[in-house]
C-alpha positions as CSV (number, residue, x, y, z in Angstrom):
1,X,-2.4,-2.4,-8.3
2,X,-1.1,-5.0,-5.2
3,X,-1.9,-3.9,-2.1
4,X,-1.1,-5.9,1.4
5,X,-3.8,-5.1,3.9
6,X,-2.6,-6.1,7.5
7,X,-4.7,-6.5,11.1
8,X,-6.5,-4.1,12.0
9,X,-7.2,-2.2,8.5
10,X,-10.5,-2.5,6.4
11,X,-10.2,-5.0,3.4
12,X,-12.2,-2.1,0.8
13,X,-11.8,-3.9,-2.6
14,X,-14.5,-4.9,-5.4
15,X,-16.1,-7.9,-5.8
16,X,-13.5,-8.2,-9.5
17,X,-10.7,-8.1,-7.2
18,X,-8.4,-11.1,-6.4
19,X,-8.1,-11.5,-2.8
20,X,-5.4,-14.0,-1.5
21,X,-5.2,-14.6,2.7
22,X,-2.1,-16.0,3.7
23,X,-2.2,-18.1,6.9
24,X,-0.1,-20.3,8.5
25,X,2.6,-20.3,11.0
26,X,3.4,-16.8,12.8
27,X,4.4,-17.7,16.2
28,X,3.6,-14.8,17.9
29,X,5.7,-13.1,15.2
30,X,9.0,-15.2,16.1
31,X,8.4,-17.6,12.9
32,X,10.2,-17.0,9.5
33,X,8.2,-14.0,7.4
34,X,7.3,-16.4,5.1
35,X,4.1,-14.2,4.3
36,X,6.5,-11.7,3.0
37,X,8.2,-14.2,0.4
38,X,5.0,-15.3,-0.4
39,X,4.1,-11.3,-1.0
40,X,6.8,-10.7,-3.0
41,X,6.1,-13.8,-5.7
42,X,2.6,-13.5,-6.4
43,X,3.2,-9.4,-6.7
44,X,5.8,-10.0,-9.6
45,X,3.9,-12.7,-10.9
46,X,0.4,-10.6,-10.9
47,X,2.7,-7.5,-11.9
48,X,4.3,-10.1,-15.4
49,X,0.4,-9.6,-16.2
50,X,-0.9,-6.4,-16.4
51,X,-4.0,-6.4,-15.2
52,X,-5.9,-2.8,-15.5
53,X,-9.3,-4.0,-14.9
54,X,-8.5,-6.3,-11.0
55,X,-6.3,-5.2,-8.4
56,X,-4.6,-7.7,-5.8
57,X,-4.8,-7.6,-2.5
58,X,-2.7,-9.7,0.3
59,X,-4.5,-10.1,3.1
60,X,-1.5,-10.9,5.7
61,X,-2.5,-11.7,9.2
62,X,1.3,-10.8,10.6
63,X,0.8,-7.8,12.8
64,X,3.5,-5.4,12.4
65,X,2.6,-4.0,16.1
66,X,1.4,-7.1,17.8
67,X,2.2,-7.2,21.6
68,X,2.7,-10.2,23.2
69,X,1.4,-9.0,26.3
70,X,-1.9,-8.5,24.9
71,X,-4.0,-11.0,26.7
72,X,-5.6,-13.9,24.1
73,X,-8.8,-13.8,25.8
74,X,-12.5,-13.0,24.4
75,X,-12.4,-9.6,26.6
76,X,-9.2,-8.3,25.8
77,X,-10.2,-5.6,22.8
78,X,-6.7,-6.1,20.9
79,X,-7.2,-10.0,20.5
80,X,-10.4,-9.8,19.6
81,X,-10.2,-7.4,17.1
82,X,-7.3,-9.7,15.4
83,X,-9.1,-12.9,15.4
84,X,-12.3,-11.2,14.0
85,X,-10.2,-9.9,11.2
86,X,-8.5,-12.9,10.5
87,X,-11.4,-14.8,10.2
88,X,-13.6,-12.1,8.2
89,X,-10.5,-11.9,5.7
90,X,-10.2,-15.4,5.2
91,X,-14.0,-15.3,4.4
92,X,-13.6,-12.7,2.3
93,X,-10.4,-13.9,0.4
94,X,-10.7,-15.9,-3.1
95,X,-7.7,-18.0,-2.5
96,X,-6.3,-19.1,1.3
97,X,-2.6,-20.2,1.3
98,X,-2.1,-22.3,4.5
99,X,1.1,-23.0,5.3
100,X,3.0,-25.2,7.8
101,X,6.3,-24.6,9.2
102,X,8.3,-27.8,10.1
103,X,9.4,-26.6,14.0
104,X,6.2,-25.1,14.5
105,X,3.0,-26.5,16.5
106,X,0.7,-23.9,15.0
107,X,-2.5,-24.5,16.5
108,X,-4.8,-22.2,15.0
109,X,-3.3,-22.7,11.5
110,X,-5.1,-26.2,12.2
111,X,-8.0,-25.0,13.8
112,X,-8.8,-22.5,10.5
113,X,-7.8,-25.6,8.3
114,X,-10.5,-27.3,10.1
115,X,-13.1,-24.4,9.3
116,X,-12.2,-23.6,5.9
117,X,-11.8,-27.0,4.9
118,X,-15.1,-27.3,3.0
119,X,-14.3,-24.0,1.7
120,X,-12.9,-25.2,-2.7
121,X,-10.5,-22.2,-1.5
122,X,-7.1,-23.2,0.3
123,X,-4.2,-24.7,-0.8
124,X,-2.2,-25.9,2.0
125,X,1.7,-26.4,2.0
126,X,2.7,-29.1,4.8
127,X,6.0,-30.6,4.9
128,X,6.4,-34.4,6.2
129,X,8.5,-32.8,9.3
130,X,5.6,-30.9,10.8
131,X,4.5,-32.6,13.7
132,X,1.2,-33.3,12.8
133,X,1.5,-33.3,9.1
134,X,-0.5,-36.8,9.1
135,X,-3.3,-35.2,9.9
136,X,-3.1,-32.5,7.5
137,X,-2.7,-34.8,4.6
138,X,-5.7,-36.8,6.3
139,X,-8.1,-33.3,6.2
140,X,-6.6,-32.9,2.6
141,X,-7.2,-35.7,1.0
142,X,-10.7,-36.3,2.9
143,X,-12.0,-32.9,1.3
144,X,-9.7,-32.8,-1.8
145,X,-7.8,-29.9,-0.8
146,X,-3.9,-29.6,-3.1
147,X,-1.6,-30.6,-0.6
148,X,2.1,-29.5,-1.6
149,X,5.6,-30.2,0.8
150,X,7.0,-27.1,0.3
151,X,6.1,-23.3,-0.8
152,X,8.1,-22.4,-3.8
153,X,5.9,-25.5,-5.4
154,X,2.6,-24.1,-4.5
155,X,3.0,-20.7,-4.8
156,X,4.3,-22.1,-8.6
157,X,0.8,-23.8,-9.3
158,X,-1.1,-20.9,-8.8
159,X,-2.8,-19.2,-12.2
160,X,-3.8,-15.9,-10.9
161,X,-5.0,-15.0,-14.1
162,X,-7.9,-17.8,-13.4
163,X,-7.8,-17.7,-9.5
164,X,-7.3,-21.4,-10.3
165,X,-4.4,-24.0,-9.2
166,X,-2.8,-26.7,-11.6
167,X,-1.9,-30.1,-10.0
């Protein structure tokens, strides 16, 4: 079974399961739905497997009812409740995808590179037109994290049979 859990639903899975958190660029939802590209791959390629005994679940931060008027402050109960998910599922998740849109400044995508960087579970996709990509291949390289210009590559060099990644 494949199951996308979204903000603010319980991630109930067992400990067999594959877990796979997809962040990156959102923009306030105004981004490309890249998440749901990446959704749609790694279903049909879990799916060309079979597996009966491990079920996969996308854990996609995107918000289908996020309000931009919601107030990005510790106190506002909305916020809070989406940052506290994001970062439980990304501790939670076997595999992070991180990925970097070009025209985006993305700051929190950085910020959780920055926390999970010591993690052995993110792959990052960066292109060289993202404004800051020097620094992600700096953090990359520094904690040897597989670094890849665009997402149709990295999405390619996953084995989810293994949970593993092929350089």
């Amino acid at each position: 079974m494949i199951k996308e859990i979204t903000p603010p639903n319980q991630i109930l899975s067992q400990k067999q399961d594959v877990k796979i958190f997809l962040a990156g660029t959102i923009d306030n939802g105004d981004s490309e739905d890249w998440q749901r590209i990446a959704l749609n791959y790694l279903s049909r390629e879990f799916n060309k497997i079979g597996y009966t005994k491990r079920d996969l679940f996308i854990l996609n931060p995107r918000r289908v009812e996020w309000d931009t008027s919601w107030e990005q402050k510790f106190e506002s109960p909305q916020f809070f409740q989406q940052v506290t998910w994001e970062i439980d599922a990304m501790e939670k998740a076997n595999l992070i995808i991180m990925n970097f849109l070009p025209n985006s400044k993305s700051p929190i995508s950085l910020l959780e590179l920055g926390l999970f960087a010591k993690s052995n579970k993110i792959l990052v996709c960066c292109p060289d037109e993202f404004y800051r990509s020097g620094n992600v291949q700096i953090v990359c390289n520094k904690f040897n994290i597989p670094l890849f210009k665009a997402m149709p590559e990295l999405l390619k060099n996953i084995n989810l049979e293994t949970l593993s990644y092929e350089l």
